[in-house]
C-alpha positions in Angstrom: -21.7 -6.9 -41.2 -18.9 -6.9 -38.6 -17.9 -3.0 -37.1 -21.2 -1.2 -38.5 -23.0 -0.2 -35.1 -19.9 1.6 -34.0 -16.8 3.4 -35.5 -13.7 1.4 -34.2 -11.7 4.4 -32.5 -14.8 5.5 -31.2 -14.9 2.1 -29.5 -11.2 2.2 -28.7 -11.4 5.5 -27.2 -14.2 4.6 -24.9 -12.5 1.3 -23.6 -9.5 3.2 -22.6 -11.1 5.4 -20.7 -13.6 2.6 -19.0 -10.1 0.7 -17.8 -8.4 3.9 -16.5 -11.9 3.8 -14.0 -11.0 0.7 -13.3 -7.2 1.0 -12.5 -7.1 4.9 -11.8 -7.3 7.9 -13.5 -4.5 10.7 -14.6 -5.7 14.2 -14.3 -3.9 17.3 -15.1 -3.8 20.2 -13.3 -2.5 23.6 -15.5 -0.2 25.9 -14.1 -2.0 29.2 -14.9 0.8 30.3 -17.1 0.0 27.1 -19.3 3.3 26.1 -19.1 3.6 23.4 -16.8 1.3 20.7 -15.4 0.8 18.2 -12.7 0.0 14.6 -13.0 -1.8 12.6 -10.4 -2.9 9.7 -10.1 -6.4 9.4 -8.9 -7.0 5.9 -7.2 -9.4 3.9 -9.3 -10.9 0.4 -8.1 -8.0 -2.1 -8.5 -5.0 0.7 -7.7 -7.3 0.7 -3.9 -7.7 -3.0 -4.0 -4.5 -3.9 -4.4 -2.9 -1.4 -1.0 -6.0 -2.7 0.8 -4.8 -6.3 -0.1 -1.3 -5.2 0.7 -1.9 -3.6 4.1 -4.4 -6.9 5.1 -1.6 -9.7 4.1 1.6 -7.7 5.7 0.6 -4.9 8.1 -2.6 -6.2 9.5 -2.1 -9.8 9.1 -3.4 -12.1 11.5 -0.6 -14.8 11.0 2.6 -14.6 12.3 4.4 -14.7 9.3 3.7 -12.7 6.0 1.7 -15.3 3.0 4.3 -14.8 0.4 2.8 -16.5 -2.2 -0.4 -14.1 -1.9 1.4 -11.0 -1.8 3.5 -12.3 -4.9 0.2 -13.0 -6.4 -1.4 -9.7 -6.2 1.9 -8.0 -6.9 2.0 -9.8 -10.0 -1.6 -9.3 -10.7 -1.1 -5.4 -10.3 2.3 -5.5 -12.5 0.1 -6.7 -15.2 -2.7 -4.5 -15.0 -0.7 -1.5 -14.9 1.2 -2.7 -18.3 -1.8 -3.4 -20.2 -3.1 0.4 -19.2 0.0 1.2 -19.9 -0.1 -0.1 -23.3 -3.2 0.8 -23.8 -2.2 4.9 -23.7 0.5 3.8 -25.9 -1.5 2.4 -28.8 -4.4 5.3 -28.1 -1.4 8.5 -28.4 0.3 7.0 -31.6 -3.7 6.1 -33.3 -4.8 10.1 -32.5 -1.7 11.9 -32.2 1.1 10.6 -33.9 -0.1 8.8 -36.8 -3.4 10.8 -37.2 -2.7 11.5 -40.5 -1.9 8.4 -42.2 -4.2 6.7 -44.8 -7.4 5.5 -42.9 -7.0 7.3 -40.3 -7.3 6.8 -36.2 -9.7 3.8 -37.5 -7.1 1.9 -39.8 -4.7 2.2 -37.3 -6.8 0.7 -34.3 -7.8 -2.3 -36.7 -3.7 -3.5 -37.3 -4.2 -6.2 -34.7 -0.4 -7.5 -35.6 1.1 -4.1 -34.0 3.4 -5.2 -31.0 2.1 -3.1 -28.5 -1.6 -4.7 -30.0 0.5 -8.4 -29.5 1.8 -7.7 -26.4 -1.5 -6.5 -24.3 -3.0 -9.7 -26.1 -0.5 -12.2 -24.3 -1.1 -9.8 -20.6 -4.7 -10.5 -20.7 -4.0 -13.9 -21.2 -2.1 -14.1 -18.3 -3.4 -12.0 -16.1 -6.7 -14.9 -17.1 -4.9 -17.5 -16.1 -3.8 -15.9 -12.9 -7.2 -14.5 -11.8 -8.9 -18.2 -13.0 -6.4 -20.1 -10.7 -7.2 -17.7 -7.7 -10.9 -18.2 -8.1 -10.5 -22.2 -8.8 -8.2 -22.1 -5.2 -10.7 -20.5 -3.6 -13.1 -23.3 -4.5 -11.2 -25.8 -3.5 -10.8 -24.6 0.2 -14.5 -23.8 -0.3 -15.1 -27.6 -1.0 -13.1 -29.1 1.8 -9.9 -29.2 -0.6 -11.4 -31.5 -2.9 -9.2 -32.5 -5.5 -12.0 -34.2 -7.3 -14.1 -31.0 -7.6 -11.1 -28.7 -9.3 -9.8 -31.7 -11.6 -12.0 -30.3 -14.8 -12.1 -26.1 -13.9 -8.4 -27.1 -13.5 -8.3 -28.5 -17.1 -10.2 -26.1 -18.2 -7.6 -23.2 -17.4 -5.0 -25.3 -19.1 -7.2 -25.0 -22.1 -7.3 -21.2 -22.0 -4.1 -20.7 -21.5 -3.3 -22.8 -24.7 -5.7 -20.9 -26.8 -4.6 -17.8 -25.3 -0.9 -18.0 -26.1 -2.1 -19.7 -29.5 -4.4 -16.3 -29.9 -1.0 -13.9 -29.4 1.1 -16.0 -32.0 -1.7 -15.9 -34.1 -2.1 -11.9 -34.0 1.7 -11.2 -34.2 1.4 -12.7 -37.9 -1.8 -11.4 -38.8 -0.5 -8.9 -40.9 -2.3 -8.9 -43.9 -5.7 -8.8 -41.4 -7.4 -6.0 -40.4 -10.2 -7.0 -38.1 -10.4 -9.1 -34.7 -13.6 -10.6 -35.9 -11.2 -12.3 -39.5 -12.4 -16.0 -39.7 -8.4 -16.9 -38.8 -8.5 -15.0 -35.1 -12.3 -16.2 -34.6 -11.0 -19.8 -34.4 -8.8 -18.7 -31.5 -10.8 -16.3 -29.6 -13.7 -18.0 -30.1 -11.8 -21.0 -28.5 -10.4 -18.6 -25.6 -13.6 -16.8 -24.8 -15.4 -19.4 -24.6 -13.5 -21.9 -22.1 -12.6 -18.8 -20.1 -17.0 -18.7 -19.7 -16.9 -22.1 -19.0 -14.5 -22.2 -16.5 -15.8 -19.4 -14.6 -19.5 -20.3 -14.9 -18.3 -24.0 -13.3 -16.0 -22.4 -10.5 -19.4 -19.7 -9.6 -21.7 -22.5 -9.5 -19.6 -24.5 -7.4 -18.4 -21.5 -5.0 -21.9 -20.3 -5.1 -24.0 -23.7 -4.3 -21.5 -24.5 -1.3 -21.3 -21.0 0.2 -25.0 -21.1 0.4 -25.2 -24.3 2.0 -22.3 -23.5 5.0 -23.9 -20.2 5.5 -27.4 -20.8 6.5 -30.3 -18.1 6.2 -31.1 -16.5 9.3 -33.9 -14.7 9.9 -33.0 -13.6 13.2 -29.5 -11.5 11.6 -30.8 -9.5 8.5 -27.3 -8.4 7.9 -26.0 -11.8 8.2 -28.3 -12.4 5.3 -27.2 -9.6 3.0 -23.9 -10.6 4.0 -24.1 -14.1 3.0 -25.6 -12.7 -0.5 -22.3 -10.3 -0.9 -20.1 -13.4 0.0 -20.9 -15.3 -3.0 -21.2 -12.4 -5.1 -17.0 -12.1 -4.4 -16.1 -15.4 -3.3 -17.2 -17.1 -7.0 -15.9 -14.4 -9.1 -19.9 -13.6 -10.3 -19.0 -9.9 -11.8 -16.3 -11.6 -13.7 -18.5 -14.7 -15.1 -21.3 -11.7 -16.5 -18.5 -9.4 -18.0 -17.3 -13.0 -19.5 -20.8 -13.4 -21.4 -21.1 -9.5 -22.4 -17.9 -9.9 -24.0 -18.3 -13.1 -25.6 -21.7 -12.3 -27.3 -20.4 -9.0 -28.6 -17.6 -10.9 -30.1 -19.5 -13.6 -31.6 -21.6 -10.6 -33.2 -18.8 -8.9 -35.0 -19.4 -5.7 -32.8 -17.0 -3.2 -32.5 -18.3 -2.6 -28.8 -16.9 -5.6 -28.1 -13.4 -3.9 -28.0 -15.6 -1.2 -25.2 -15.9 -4.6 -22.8 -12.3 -6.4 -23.5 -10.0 -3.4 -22.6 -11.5 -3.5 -18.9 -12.1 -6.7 -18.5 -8.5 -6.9 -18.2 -8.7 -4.8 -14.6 -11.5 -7.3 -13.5 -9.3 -10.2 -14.2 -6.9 -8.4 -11.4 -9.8 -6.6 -9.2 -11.8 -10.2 -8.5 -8.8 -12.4 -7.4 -7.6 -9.2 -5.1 -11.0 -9.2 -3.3 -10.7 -12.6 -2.4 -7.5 -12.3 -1.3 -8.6 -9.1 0.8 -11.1 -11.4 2.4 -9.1 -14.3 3.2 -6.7 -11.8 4.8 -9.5 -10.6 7.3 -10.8 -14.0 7.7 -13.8 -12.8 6.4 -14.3 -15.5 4.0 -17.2 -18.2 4.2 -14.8 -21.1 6.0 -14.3 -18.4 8.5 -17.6 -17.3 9.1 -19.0 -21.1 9.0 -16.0 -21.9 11.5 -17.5 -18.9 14.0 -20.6 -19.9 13.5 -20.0 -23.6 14.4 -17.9 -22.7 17.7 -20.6 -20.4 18.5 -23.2 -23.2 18.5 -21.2 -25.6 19.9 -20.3 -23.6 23.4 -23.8 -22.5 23.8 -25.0 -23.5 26.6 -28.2 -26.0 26.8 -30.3 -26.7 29.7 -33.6 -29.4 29.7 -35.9 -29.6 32.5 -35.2 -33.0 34.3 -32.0 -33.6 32.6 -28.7 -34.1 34.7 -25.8 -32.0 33.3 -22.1 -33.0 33.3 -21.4 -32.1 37.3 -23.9 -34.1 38.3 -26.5 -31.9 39.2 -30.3 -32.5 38.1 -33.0 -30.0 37.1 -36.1 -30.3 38.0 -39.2 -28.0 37.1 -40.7 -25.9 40.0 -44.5 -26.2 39.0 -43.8 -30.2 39.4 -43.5 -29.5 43.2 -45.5 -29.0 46.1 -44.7 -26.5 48.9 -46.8 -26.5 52.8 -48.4 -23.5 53.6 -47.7 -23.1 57.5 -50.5 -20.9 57.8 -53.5 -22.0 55.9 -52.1 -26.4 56.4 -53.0 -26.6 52.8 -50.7 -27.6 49.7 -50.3 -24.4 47.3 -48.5 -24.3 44.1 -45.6 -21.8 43.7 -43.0 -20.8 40.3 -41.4 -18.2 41.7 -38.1 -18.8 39.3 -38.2 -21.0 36.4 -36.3 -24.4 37.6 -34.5 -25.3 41.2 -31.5 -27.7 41.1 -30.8 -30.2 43.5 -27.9 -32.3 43.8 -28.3 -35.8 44.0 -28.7 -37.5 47.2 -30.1 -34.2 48.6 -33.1 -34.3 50.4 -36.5 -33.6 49.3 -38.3 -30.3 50.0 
């Protein structure tokens, strides 16, 4: 039976306070007096990512004019994120505070999916979804040489979602009369949602994943390089995202009320992903930039062959191959004093 492993504002409670570690956290400080307080904000993972992304694409940038489509991006990304927390406080003062005392309780309260602040965080996710999806699907396509071919169905796919999740929102604002996420009538539609959202992002990893592996070969002269290559496709292909996906769609598809402790900040990772690929591309760091440095590295390395001539003319030729007279003894002694001579041609012999 759906709800029975956890009570519902138990489950509510806990997912606020998991996103507020995600976005950033209010704390109080207490006059002694107890009369007055003090609110800060302490910086949580995405309120850090998205000044770092900031300060990379305007302050620090390494083109000469600022990317205003990124910066719109993660502004837009934050915006969202902030209203769903936002929201989020909203629904969790009026459910313990304010309506406390009403029939059912914190619990019956939580479980009114059709309440508008309930509606409205519902169509946020969604878009913040779509927003992250597209950001990881772009970076796949620079990944893959800007193949059209290899974003046509991930692209498709997001089109999908974004159906179902607008579909989802309608579909709670009239829900009414139904007092449970996991209802057979919302299952069609989250079911739907969750479930191409996984598919997309499993797709888009794979593809990020297999191709950042084969530009950035192992190296077993670099260990860093190595753990850095690992740490690139960890970001670069959304990976953290793709395994919050499947936690939260197998809670759902068991009628757990946990499943609400995983949706509530899933909603900062749909934000905190897409901002650290956009950090990256901002310091270059991403793998088309390292594969680039690595390429021009190799490619102006110098290579010498014994016996070879080289672009100027001159030829190489290995020491131990020649013969030196000893004035003193009148006999013919070997001599490799330095590893090569050069001559130039037409030079005479020694």
């Amino acid at each position: 039976m759906p709800g029975t492993d956890i009570p519902l504002d138990k489950a509510y409670l806990t997912a606020i306070w998991l996103e507020t570690l995600f976005y950033g956290e209010h704390e109080n400080f207490w006059h002694e007096s107890g009369e007055s307080n003090v609110s800060l904000l302490l910086p949580g993972m995405n309120f850090v990512l998205f000044w770092s992304c900031m300060f990379v694409l305007t302050i620090r940038r390494r083109t000469p004019h600022i990317n205003k489509l990124l910066v719109a991006i993660a502004v837009a990304m934050i915006s969202f994120s902030t209203a769903h927390v936002s929201l989020g406080f909203q629904r969790l003062i009026e459910g313990f505070i304010v309506l406390r005392n009403q029939p059912g309780g914190p619990a019956a309260f939580f479980s009114d999916v059709s309440i508008p602040a309930n509606v409205v965080k519902v169509g946020i996710h969604t878009v913040n979804s779509v927003i992250g999806d597209s950001v990881v699907v772009w970076r796949c396509y620079l990944v893959w040489n800007k193949s059209i071919k290899i974003c046509v169905v991930p692209v498709l796919l997001i089109i999908a979602s974004a159906t179902c999740g607008f579909a989802q929102t309608v579909e709670f604002a009239g829900a009414k009369d139904l007092h449970s996420a996991f209802a057979h009538e919302l299952t069609i539609w989250n079911g739907s949602l969750f479930t191409i959202s996984l598919a997309t992002n499993i797709i888009v990893t794979s593809l990020i994943a297999l191709r950042v592996w084969y530009m950035l070969p192992f190296q077993r002269r670099y260990c860093y390089f190595r753990y850095w290559r690992i740490l690139l496709i960890i970001i670069e292909s959304g990976m953290i995202y793709s395994v919050a996906l499947i936690c939260e769609i197998t809670l759902y598809f068991l009628a757990s009320n946990a499943f609400y402790i995983v949706y509530d900040p899933i909603a900062q990772l749909t934000a905190i992903t897409p901002t650290m690929i956009l950090v990256l591309a901002g310091l270059n760091l991403t793998s088309n930039d390292v594969h680039s440095r690595m390429t021009r590295t190799q490619l102006t390395k110098p290579k010498f062959t014994p016996g070879t001539e080289t672009t100027d003319g001159v030829q190489t030729i290995p020491l131990d191959t020649m013969q030196f007279a000893n004035s003193s003894f009148g006999s013919i002694q070997r001599k490799s004093i330095l590893p090569t001579v050069t001559f130039r041609e037409g030079d005479e012999s020694v």
